[in-house]
Backbone as CSV, one residue per row, in Angstrom:
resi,resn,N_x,N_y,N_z,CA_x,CA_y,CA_z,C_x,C_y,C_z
1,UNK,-124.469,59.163,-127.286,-123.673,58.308,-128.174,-124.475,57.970,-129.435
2,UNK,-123.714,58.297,-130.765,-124.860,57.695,-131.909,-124.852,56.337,-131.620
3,UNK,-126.311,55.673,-132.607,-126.488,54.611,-132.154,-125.962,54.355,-134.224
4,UNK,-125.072,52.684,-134.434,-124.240,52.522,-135.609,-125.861,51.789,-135.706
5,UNK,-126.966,51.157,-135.076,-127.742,50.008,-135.604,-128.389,49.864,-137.091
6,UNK,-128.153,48.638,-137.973,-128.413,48.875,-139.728,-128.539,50.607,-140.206
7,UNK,-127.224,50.554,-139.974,-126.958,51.784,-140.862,-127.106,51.829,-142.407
8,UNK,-126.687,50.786,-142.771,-126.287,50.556,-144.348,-127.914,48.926,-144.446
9,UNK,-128.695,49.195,-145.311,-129.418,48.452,-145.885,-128.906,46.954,-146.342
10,UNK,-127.822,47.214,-147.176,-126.879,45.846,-147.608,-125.885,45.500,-147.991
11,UNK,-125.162,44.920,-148.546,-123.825,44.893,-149.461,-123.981,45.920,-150.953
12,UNK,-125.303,46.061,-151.483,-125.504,46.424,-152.783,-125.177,47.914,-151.887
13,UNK,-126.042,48.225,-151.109,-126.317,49.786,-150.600,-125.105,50.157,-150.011
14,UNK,-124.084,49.397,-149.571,-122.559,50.201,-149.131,-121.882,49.966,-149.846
15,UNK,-122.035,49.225,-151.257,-120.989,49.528,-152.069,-121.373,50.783,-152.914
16,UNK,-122.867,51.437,-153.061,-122.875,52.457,-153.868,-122.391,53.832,-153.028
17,UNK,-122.156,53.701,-151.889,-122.192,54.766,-150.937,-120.484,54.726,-151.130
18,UNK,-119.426,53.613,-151.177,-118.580,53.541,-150.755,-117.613,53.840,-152.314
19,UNK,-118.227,54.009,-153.344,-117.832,54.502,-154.459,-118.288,56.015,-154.462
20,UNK,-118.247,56.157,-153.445,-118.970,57.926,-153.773,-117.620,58.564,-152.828
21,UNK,-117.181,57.734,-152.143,-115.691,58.208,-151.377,-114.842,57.680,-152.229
22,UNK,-114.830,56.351,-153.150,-113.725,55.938,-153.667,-112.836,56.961,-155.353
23,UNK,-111.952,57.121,-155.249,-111.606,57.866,-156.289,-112.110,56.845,-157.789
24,UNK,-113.454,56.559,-158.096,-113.499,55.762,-159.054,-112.460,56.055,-160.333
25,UNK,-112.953,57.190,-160.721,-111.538,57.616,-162.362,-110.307,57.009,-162.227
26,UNK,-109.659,56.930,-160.819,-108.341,56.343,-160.584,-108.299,54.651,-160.648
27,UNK,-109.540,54.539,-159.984,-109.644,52.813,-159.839,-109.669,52.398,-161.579
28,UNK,-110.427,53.019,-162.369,-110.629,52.276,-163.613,-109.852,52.932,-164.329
29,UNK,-109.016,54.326,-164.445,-107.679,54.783,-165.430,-106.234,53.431,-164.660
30,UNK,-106.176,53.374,-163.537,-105.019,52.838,-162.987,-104.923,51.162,-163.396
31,UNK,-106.246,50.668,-163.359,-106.981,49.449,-163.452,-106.013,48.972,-162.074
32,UNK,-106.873,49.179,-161.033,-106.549,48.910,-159.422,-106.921,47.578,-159.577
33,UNK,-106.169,46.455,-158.950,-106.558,45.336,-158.627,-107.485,44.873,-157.146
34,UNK,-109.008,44.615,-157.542,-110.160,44.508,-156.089,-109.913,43.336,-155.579
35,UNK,-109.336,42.979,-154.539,-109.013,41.899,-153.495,-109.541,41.857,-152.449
36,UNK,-110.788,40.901,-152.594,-111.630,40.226,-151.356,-111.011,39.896,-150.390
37,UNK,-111.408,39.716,-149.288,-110.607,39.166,-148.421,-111.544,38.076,-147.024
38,UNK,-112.751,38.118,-147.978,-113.824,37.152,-147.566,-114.775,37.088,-148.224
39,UNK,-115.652,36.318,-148.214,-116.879,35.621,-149.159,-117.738,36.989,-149.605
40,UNK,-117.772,37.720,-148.331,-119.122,38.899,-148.434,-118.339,40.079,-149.246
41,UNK,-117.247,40.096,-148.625,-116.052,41.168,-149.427,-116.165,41.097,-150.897
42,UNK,-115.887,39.666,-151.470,-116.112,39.585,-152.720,-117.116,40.199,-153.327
43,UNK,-118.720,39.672,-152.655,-119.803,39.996,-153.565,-119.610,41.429,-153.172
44,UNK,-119.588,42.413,-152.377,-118.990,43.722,-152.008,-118.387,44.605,-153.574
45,UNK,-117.221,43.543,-153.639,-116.668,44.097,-154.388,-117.293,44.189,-155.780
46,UNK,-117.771,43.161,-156.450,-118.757,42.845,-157.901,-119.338,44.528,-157.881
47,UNK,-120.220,44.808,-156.860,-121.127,45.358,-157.058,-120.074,47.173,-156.560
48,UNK,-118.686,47.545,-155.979,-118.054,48.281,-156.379,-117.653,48.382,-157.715
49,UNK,-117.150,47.282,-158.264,-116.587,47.665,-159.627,-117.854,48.217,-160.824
50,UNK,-118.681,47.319,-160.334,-120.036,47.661,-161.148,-119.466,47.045,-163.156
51,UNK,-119.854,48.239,-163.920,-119.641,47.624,-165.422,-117.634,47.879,-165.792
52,UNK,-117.518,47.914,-164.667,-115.951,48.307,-164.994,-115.115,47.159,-165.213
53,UNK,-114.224,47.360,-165.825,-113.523,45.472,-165.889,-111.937,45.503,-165.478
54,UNK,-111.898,46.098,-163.771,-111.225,45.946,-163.176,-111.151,44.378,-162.991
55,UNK,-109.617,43.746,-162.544,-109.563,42.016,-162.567,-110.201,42.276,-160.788
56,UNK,-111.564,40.943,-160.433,-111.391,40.730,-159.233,-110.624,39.291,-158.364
57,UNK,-110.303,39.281,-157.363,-110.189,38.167,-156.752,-110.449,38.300,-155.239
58,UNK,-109.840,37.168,-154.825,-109.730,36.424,-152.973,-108.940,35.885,-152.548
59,UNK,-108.597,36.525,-151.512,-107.107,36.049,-150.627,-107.650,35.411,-149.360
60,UNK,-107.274,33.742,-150.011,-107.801,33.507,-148.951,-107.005,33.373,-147.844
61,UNK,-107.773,33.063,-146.282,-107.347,33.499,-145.209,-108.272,32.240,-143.971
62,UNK,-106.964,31.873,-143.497,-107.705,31.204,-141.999,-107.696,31.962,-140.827
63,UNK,-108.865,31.712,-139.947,-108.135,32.155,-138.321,-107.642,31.121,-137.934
64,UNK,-106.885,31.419,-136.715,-105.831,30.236,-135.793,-107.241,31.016,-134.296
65,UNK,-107.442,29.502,-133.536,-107.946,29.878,-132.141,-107.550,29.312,-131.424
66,UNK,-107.748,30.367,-130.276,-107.154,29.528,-129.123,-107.148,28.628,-128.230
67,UNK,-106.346,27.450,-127.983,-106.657,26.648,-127.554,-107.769,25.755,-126.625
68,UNK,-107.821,26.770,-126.088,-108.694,26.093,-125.131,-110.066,27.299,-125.184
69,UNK,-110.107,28.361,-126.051,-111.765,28.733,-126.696,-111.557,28.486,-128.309
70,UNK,-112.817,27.940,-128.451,-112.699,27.739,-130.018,-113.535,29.089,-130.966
71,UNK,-113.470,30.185,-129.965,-114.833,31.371,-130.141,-113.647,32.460,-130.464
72,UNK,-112.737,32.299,-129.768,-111.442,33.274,-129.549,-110.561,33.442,-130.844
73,UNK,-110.238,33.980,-131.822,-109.107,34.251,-132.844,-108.298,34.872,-132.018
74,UNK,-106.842,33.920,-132.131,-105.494,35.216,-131.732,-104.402,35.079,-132.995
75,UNK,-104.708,34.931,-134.027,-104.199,35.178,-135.245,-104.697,34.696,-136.325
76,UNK,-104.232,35.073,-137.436,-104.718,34.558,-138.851,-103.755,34.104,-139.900
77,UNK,-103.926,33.259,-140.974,-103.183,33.114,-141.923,-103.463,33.261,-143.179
78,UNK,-102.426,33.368,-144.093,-103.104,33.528,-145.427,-102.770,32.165,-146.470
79,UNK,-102.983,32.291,-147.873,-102.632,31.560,-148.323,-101.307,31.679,-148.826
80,UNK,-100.266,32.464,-148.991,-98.557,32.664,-149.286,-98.420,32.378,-147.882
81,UNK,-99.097,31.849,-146.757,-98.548,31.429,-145.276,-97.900,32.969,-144.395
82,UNK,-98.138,33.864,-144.836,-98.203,35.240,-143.641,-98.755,35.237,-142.826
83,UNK,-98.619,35.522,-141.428,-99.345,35.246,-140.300,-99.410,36.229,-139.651
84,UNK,-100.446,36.994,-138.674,-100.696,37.874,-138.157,-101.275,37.692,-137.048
85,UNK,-100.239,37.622,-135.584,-100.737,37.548,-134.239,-100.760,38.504,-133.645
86,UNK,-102.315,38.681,-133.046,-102.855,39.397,-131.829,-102.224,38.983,-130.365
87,UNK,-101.003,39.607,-130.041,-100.051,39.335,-129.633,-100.696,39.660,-127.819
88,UNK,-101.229,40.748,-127.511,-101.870,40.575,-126.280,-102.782,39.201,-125.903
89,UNK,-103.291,38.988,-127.029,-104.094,37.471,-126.307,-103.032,36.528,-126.253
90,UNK,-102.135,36.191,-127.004,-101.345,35.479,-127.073,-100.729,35.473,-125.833
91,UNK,-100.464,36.553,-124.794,-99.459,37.004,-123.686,-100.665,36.707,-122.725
92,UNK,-102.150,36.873,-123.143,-102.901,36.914,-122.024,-103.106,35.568,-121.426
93,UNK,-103.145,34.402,-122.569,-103.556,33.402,-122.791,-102.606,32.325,-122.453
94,UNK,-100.980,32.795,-122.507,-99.980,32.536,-122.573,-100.056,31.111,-123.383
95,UNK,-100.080,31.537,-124.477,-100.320,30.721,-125.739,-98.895,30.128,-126.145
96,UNK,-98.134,29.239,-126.687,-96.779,29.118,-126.936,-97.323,29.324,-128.577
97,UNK,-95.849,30.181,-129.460,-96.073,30.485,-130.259,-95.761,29.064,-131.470
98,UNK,-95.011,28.010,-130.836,-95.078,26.916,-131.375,-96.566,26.250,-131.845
99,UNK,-97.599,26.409,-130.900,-99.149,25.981,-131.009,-99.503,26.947,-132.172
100,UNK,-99.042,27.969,-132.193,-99.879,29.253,-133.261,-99.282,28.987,-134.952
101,UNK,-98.043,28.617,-134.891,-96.990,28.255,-136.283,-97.439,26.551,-136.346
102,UNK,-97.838,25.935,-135.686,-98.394,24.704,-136.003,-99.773,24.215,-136.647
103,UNK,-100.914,25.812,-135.989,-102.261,25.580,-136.018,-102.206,26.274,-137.353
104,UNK,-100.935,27.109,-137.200,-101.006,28.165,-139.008,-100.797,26.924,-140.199
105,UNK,-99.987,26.278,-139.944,-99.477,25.262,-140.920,-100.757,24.370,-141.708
106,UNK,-101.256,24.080,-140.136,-102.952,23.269,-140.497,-103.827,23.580,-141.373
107,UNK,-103.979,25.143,-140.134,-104.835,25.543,-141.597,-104.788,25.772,-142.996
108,UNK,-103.219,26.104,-143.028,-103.015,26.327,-144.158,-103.441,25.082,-145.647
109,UNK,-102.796,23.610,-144.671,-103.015,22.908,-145.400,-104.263,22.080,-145.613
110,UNK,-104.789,22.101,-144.668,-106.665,22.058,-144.853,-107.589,22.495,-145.224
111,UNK,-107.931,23.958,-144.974,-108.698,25.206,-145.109,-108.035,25.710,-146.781
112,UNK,-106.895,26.443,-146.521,-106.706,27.517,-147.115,-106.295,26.759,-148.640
113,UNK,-105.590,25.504,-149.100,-105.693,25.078,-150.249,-106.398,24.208,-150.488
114,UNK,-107.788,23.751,-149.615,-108.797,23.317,-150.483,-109.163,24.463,-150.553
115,UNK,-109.683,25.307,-150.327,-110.707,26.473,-151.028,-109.822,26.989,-152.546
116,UNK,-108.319,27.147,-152.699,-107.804,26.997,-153.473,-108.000,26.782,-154.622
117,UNK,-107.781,24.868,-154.614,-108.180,23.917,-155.604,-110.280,24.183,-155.787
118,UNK,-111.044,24.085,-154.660,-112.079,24.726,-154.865,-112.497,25.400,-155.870
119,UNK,-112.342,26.842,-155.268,-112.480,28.204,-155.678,-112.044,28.630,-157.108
120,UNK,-110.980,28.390,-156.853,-110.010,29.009,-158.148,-109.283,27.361,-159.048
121,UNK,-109.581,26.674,-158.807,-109.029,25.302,-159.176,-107.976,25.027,-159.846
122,UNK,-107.442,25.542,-158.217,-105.873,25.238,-158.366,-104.655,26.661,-158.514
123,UNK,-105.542,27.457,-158.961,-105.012,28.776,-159.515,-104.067,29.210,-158.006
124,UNK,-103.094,29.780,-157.827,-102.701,30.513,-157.194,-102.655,31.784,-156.944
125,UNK,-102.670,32.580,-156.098,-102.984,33.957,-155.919,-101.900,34.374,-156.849
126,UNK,-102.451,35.582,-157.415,-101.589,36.422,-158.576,-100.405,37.420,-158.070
127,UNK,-99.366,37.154,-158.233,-98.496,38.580,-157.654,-99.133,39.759,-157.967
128,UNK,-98.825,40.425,-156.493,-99.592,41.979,-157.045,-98.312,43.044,-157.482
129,UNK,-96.876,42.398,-157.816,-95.976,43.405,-157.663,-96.291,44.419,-158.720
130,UNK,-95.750,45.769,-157.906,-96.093,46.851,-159.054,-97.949,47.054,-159.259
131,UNK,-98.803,46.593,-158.372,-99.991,46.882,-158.884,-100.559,47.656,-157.756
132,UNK,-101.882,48.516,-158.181,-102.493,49.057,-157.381,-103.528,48.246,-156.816
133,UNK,-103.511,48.137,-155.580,-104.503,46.855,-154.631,-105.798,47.731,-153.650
134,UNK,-106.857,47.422,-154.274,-107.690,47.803,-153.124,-108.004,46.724,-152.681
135,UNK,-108.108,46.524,-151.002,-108.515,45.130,-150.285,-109.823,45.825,-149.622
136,UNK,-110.359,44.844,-149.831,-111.689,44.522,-149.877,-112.649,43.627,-148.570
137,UNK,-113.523,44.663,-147.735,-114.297,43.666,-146.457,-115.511,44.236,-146.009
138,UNK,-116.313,43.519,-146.015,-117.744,44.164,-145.476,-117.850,44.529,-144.005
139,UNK,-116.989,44.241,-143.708,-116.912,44.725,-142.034,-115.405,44.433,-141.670
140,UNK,-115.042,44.834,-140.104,-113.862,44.404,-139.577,-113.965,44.565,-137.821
141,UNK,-114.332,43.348,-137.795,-114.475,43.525,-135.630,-112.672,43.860,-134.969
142,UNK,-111.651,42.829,-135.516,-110.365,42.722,-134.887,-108.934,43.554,-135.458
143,UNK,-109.539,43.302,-137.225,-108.678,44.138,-138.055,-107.597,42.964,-138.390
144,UNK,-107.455,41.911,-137.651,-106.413,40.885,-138.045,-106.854,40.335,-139.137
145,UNK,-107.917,40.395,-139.907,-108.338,39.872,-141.357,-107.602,40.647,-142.232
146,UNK,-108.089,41.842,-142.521,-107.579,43.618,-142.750,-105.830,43.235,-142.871
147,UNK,-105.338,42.843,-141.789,-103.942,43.384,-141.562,-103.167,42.120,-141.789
148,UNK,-103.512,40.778,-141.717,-103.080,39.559,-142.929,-103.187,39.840,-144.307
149,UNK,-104.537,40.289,-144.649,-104.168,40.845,-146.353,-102.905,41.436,-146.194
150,UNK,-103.360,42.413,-145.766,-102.210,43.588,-145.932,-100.565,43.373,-146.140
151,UNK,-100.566,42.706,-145.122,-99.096,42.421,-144.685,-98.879,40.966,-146.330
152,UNK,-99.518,40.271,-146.268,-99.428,39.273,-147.455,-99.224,40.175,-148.891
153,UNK,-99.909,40.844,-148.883,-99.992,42.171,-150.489,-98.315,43.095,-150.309
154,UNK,-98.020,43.400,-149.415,-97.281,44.442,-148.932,-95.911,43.616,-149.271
155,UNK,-95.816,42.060,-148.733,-94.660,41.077,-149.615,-94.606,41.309,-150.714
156,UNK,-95.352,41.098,-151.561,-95.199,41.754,-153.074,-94.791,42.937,-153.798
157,UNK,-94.565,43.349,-153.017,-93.885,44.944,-153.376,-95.046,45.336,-154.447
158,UNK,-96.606,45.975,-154.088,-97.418,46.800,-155.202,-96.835,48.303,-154.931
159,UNK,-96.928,48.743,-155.787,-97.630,50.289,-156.304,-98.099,50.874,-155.213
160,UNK,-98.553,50.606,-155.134,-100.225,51.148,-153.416,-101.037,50.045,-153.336
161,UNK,-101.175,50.287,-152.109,-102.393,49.775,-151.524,-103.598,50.636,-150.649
162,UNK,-104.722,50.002,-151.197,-105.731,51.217,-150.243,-106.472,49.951,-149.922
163,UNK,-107.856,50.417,-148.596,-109.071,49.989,-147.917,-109.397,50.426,-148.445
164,UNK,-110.704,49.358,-148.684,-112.366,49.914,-148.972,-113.234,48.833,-147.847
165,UNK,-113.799,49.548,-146.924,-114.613,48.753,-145.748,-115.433,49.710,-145.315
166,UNK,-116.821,49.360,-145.711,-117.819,50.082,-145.417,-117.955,50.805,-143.609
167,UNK,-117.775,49.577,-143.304,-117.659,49.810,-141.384,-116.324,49.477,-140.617
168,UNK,-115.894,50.315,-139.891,-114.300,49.899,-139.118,-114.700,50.265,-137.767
169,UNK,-114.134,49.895,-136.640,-113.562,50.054,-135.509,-112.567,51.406,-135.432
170,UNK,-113.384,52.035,-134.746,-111.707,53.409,-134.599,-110.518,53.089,-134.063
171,UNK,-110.378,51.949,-133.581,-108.688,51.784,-133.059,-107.943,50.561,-134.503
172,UNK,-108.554,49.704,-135.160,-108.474,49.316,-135.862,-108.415,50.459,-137.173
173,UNK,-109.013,51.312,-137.584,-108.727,52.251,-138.577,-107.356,52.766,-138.371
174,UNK,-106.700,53.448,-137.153,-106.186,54.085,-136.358,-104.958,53.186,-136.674
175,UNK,-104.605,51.883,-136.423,-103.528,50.837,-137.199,-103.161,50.762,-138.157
176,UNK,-104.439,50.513,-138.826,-104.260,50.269,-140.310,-104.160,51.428,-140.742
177,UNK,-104.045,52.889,-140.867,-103.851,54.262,-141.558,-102.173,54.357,-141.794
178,UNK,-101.638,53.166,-140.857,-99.590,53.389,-140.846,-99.436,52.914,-141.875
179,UNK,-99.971,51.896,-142.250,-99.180,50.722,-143.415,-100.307,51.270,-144.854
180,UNK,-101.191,51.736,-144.996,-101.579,51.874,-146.295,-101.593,53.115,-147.040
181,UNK,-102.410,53.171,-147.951,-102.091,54.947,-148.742,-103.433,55.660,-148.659
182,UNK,-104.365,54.772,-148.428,-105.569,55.517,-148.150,-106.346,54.312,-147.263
183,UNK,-107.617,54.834,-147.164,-108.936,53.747,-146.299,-110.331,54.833,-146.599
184,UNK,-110.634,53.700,-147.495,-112.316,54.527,-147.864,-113.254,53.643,-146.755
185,UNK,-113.871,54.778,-146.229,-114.728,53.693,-144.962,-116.130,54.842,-145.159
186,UNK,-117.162,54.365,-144.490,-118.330,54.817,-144.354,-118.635,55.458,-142.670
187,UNK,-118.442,54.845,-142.164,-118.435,54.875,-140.764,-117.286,54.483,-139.658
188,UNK,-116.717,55.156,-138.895,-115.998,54.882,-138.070,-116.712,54.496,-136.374
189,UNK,-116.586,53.398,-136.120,-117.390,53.300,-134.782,-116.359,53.084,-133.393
190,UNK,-116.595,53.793,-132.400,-116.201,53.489,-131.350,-116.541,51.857,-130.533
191,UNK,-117.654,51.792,-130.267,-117.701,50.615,-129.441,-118.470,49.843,-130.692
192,UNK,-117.600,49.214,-131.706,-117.622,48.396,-132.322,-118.177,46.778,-131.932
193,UNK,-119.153,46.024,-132.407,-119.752,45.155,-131.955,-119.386,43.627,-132.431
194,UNK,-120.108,43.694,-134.120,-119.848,42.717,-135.034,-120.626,43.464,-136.117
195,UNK,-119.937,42.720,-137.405,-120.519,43.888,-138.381,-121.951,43.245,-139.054
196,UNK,-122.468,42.220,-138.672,-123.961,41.883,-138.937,-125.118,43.076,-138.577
197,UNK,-124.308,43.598,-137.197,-125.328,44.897,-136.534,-125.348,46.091,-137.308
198,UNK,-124.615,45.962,-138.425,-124.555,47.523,-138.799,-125.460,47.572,-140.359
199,UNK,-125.585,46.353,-140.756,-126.313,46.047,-141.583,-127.870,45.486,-141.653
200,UNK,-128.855,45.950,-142.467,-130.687,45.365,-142.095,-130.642,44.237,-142.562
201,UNK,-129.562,44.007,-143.396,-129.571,42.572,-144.217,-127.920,42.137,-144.692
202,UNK,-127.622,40.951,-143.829,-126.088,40.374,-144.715,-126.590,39.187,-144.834
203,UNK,-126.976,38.589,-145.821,-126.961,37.659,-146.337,-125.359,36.740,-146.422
204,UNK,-125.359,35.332,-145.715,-124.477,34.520,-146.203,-123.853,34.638,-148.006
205,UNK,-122.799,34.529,-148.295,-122.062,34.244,-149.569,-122.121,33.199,-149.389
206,UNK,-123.118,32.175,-150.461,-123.030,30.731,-150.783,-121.841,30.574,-151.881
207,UNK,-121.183,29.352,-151.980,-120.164,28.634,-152.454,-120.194,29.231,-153.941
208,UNK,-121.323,28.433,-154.393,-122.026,28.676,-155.731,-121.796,30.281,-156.240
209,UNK,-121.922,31.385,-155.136,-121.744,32.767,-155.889,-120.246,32.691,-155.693
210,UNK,-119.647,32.419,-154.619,-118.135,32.561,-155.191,-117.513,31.806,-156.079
211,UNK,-117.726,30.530,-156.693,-116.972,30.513,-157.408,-117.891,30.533,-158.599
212,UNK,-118.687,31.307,-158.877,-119.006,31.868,-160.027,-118.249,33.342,-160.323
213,UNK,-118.342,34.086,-159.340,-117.652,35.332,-159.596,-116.327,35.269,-159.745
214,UNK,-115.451,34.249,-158.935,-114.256,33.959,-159.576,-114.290,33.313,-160.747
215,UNK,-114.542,32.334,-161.261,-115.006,32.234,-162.865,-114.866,33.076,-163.658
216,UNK,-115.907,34.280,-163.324,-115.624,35.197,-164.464,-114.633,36.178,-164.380
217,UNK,-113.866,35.838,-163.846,-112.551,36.979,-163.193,-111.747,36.337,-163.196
218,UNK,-111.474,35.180,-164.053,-109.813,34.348,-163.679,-109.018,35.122,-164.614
């Protein structure tokens, strides 16, 4: 079995690798819109676009857990309130979906519009209708991060949508290949772990770099 352990050096080192699969000429003739879809995603992305002046942003996103583990995600939300349940835990757990549309609501209104007012202060996520969307993640253990963007972007009626994720899960790639137009990935792993392991170095995204990089991207 290969072994995936720090494959990729860092965020700087899989975004240069991950522009060597990405159709760059298209990203900067089309002017593709780069959509984070977490803190690390973002800085990810800075360093994809490089001197190009594609617009970036962040969609933000809560998990919902389950009740009685607070370790467990069985869905996620976004900020337009799209929700995406991992419907086997939900059945395993026998979760009522009333608890999951209640805990979505929460977060929504706790989490997901302070970072909002935060982040972007106040700004609301931009319609992507008619645009070309690459979504954006430095890793993906469940794919329910991945597939809340998605499904949230996909309301908007864009143009296309593609992945760019340095590291995926093969049954998670394998999902996500129905609903998009492409997926630039680096590695496909079978027994997928967490994506800290696949990297020698992930540094936390402090506050301070995100909303500086949104700053210069409003």
């Amino acid at each position: 079995m290969k072994q995936y352990k720090e494959i990729l050096q860092n965020r700087q080192d899989a975004a240069k690798k991950l522009t060597e699969v990405i159709p760059m000429n298209k990203l900067k003739d089309e002017r593709w819109e780069l959509i984070a879809v977490s803190h690390g995603g973002l800085e990810l992305s800075t360093y994809i676009r490089g001197r190009l002046k594609n617009r970036i942003d962040i969609l933000f996103l809560e998990p919902i857990m389950a009740p009685n583990n607070p370790e467990c995600e069985v869905a996620r939300v976004s900020e337009t309130e799209e929700i995406v349940i991992q419907e086997n835990l939900i059945e395993s757990f026998e979760i009522k979906l009333d608890y999951v549309y209640g805990e979505a609501h929460r977060k929504h209104e706790e989490g997901i519009l302070s970072n909002i007012y935060k982040f972007r202060k106040g700004r609301p996520f931009a319609s992507m209708k008619d645009k070309i969307v690459l979504l954006i993640d430095e890793g993906s253990e469940t794919g329910t991060k991945l597939m809340t963007a998605l499904k949230t972007v996909l309301a908007q009626s864009p143009k296309a949508v593609y992945i760019a994720v340095p590291v995926i899960p093969s049954d998670v790639l394998e999902t996500l290949e129905t609903f998009v137009d492409d997926i630039f990935f680096l590695h496909e792993i079978d027994d997928y772990v967490e994506t800290g392991l696949y990297y020698k170095k992930l540094e936390k995204v402090d506050d301070e770099t995100v909303e500086k990089i949104l700053e210069e991207n409003k």
